[in-house]
C-alpha positions in Angstrom: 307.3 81.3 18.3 306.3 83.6 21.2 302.7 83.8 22.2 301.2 87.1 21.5 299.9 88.3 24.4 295.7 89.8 24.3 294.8 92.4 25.7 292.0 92.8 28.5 289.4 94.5 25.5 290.0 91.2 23.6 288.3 88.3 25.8 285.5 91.0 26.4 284.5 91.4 22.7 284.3 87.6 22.4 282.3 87.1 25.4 280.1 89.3 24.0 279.8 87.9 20.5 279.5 84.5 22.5 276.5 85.6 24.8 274.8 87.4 21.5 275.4 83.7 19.7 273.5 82.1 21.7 270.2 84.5 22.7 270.0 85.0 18.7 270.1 80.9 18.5 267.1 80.8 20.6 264.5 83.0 19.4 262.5 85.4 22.1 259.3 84.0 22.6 255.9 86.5 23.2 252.9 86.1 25.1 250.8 84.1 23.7 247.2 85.5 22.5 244.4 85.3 25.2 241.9 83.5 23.9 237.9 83.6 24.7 234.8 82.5 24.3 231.7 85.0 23.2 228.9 82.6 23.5 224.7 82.7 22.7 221.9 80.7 22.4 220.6 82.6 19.7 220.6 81.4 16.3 222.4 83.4 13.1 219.8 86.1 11.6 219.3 87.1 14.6 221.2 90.5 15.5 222.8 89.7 18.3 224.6 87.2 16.7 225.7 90.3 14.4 226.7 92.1 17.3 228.9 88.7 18.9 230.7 89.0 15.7 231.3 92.2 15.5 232.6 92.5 19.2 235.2 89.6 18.6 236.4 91.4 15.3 236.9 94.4 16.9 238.7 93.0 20.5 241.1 91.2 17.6 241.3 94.5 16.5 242.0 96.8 19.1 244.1 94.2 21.3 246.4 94.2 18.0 245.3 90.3 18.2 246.4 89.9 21.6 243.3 88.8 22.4 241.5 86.4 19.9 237.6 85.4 20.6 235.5 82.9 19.0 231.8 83.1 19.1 229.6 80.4 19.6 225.9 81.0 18.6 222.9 78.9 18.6 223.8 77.6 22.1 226.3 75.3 21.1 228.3 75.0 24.4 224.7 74.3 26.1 222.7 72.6 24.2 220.4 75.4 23.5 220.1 76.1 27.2 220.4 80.0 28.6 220.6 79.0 31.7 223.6 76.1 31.2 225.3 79.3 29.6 225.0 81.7 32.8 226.4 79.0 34.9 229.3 78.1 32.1 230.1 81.4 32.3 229.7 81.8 36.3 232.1 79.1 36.4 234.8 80.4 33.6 234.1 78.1 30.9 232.5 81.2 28.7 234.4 84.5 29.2 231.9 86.8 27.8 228.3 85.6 27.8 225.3 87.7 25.8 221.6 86.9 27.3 218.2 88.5 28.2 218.1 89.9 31.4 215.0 88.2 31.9 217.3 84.9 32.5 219.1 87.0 35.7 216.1 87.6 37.5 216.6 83.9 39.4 219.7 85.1 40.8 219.1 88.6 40.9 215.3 89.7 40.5 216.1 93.5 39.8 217.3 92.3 36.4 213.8 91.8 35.0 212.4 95.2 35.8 213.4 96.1 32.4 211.0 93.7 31.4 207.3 95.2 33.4 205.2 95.8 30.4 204.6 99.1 29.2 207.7 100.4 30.7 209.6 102.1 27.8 207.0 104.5 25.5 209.6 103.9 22.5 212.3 102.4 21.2 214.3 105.5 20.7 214.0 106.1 24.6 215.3 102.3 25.2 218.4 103.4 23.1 219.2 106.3 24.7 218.5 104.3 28.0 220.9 101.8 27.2 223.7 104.0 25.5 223.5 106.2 28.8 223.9 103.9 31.2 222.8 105.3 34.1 223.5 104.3 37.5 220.2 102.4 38.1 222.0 100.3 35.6 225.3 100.1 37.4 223.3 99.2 40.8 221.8 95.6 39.3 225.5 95.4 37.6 226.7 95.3 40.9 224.6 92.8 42.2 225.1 90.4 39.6 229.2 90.5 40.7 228.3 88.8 43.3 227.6 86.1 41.2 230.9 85.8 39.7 229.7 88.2 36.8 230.7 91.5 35.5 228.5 93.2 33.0 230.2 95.5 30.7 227.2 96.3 28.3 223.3 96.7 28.0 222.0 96.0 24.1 218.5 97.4 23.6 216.7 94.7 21.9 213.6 96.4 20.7 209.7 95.3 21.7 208.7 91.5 22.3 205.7 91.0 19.8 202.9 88.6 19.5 202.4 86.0 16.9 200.0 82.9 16.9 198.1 80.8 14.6 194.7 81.4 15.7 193.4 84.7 14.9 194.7 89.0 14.9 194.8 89.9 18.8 193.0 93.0 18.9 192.6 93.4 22.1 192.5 91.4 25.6 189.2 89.8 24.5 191.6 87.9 21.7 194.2 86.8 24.1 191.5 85.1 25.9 192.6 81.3 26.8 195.6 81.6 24.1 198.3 79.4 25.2 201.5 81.7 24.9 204.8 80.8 25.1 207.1 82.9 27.2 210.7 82.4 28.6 211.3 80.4 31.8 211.2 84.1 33.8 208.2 84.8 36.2 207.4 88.1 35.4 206.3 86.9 32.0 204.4 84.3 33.3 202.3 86.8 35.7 201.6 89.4 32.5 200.0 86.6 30.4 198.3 85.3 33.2 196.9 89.0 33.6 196.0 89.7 30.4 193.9 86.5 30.3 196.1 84.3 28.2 197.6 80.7 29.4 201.7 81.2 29.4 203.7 78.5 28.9 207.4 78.6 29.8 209.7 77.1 27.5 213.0 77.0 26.3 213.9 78.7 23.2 215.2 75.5 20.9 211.5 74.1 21.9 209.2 76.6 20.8 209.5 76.0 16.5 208.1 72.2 17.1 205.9 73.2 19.9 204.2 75.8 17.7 204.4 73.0 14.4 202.7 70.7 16.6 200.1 73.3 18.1 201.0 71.9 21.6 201.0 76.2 22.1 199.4 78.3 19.8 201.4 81.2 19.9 205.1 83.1 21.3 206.1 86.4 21.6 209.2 88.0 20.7 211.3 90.9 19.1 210.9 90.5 15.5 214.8 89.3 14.7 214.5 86.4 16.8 210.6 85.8 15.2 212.9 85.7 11.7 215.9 84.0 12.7 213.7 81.4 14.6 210.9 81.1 10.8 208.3 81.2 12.8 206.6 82.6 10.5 206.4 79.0 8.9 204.5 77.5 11.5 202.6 81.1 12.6 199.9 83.3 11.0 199.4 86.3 12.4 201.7 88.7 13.8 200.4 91.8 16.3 202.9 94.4 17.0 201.5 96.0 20.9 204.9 97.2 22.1 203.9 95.2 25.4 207.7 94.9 26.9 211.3 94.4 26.4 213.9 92.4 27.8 217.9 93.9 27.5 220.6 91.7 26.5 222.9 91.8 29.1 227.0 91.8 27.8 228.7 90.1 31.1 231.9 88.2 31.5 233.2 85.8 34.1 234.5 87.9 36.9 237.1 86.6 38.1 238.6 85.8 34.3 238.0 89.6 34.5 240.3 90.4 36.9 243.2 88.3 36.0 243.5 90.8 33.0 245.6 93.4 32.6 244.6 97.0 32.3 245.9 97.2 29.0 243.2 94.4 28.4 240.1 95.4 30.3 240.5 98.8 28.2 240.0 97.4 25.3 237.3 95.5 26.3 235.5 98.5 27.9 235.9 99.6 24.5 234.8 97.2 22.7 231.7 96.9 24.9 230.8 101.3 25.1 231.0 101.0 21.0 228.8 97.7 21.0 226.0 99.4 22.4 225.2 101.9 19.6 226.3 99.3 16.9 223.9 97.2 17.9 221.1 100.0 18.5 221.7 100.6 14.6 220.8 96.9 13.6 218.0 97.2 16.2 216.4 100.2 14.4 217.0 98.3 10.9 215.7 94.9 12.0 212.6 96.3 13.1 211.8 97.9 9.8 213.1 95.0 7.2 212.1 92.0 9.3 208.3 93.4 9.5 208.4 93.7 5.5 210.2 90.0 5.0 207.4 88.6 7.7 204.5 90.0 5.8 205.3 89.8 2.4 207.9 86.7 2.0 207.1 84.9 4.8 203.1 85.4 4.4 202.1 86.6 8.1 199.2 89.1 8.4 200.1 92.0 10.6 198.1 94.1 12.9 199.0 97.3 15.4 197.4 97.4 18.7 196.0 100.6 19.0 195.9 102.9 21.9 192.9 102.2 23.5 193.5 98.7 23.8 196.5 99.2 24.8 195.4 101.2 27.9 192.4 98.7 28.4 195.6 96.0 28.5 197.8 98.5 31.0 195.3 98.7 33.3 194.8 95.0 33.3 198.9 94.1 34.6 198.9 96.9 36.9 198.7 94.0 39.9 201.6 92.3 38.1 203.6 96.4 38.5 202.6 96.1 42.7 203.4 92.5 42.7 207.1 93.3 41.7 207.7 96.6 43.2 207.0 94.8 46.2 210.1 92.4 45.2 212.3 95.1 43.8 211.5 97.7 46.2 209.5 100.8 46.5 212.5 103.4 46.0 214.3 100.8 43.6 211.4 100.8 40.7 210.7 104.4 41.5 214.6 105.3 40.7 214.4 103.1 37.8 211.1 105.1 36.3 212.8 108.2 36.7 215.5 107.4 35.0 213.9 105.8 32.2 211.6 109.2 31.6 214.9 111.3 31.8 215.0 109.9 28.0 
């Protein structure tokens, strides 16, 4: 039988089906997810584990679950250390880090001007501060990139508060001799020391047995982390003064950073713009229902500074405001006024 002869069209066509064979055999493989670490030392109840949570929901999200974070509260990568964690994340091992700005100041000392007392008149203004961003703001950001970090968010976190187990503080008479704890930053040191208390730095995952134990007889802090820490077990009285705040500073590893694609930095300059007012709206809530829970459920007795000690205790840091505008800089604290009372 003669051979039918094929055409040119013919060994085409199966090549084709051939090559499509074998691509559909072996299945096309995507990217896979980017996956990172949101990490804090602070413990849940607190609202800024809230706001963690709600930052790695929404980079899932918005990245279409390109990226996928996990969060990691109650310092569990450090061993309740916020330092360990700025130096994890300085290093790469945390992506996005969330800590006071009073734990930058070691590195970069602008970050704790946020923190000289009587600085904000309200919380509304430190809100509006924050959501602005100004370029004060951007300044200490740019600093702190030079430490392998990039912030990309500033949480208000509302007004460090006084408890202790000794008496209502009044006035700077009852802070007298009071041994206080504060964080391990300097500027907090120099205020108690001022106002005629007896700081004592210490790390956060020390404080509950340190006040059990009366070792210290009091702490100050913003009324979440008083809640989230039940302080209120081991601590009787509770004086709202409106003293200072501390910011919590949003900041990723910086290099990390700039391996990412645009695509990927947007939504995490997203993410972080949205964060800020999210987080303002727990603030504004915390403050109301944790001040109920402390004085009714968990027993405290609560007092309010009023004005005129509160002048009487403004006049007494005012060394402690030339002490550090000497550090920051003249022009740099007087920038950072002004654009405070812009809000």
């Amino acid at each position: 039988m003669r051979e039918l002869k094929r055409k040119p069209w013919v060994y085409l066509l199966s090549a084709a089906l051939l090559f499509g064979m074998v691509f559909t055999a072996v299945p096309s493989q995507a990217d896979p997810p980017l996956q990172m670490r949101i990490s804090l030392v602070n413990l849940p109840g607190d609202i800024l584990v809230d706001g963690a949570e709600w930052m790695g929901k929404k980079i899932t999200e918005y990245s279409n679950g390109s990226i996928v974070p996990k969060v990691y509260h109650s310092g569990v990568l450090s061993g309740t250390n916020g330092a360990a964690e700025i130096e994890m994340t300085q290093q790469g091992t945390i992506q996005l880090e969330i800590t006071s700005s009073a734990y930058l100041d070691n590195m970069v000392p602008q970050t704790s001007v946020v923190s000289l007392p009587f600085m904000f008149k309200s919380l509304d203004q430190e809100i509006a501060f924050a959501d602005a961003k100004p370029p004060i703001l951007d300044e200490i950001g740019k600093r702190l990139e030079t430490k392998n970090l990039k912030v990309i968010a500033w949480w208000p976190r509302g007004f460090r508060q006084l408890t202790n187990s000794k008496q209502p503080v009044r006035n700077l008479q009852d802070l007298k001799d009071m041994r206080i704890r504060v964080q391990t930053s300097k500027i907090y040191t120099d205020v108690m020391n001022a106002l005629g208390a007896k700081p004592v730095p210490m790390a956060v995952g020390e404080v509950y047995n340190a006040l059990q134990l009366k070792t210290i007889d009091g702490q100050e802090n913003a009324e979440t982390v008083i809640f989230a820490n039940k302080y209120m077990e081991v601590q009787k009285y509770l004086s709202i003064w409106d003293y200072a705040t501390d910011f919590e500073v949003v900041m990723v590893n910086l290099p990390w950073w700039n391996k990412l694609t645009p695509q990927q930095r947007s939504v995490l300059e997203r993410v972080a713009k949205e964060s800020v007012q999210f987080e303002a709206g727990l603030v504004k809530k915390d403050v109301k229902e944790r001040r109920e829970f402390l004085t009714t459920k968990g027993g405290m007795q609560m007092n309010v500074v009023d004005a005129q000690a509160r002048e009487a205790m403004k006049k007494a840091v005012e060394p402690v405001w030339q002490t550090y505008t000497r550090i920051y800089g003249q022009k740099f604290v007087d920038d950072f006024k002004a654009a405070v009372n812009k809000y």
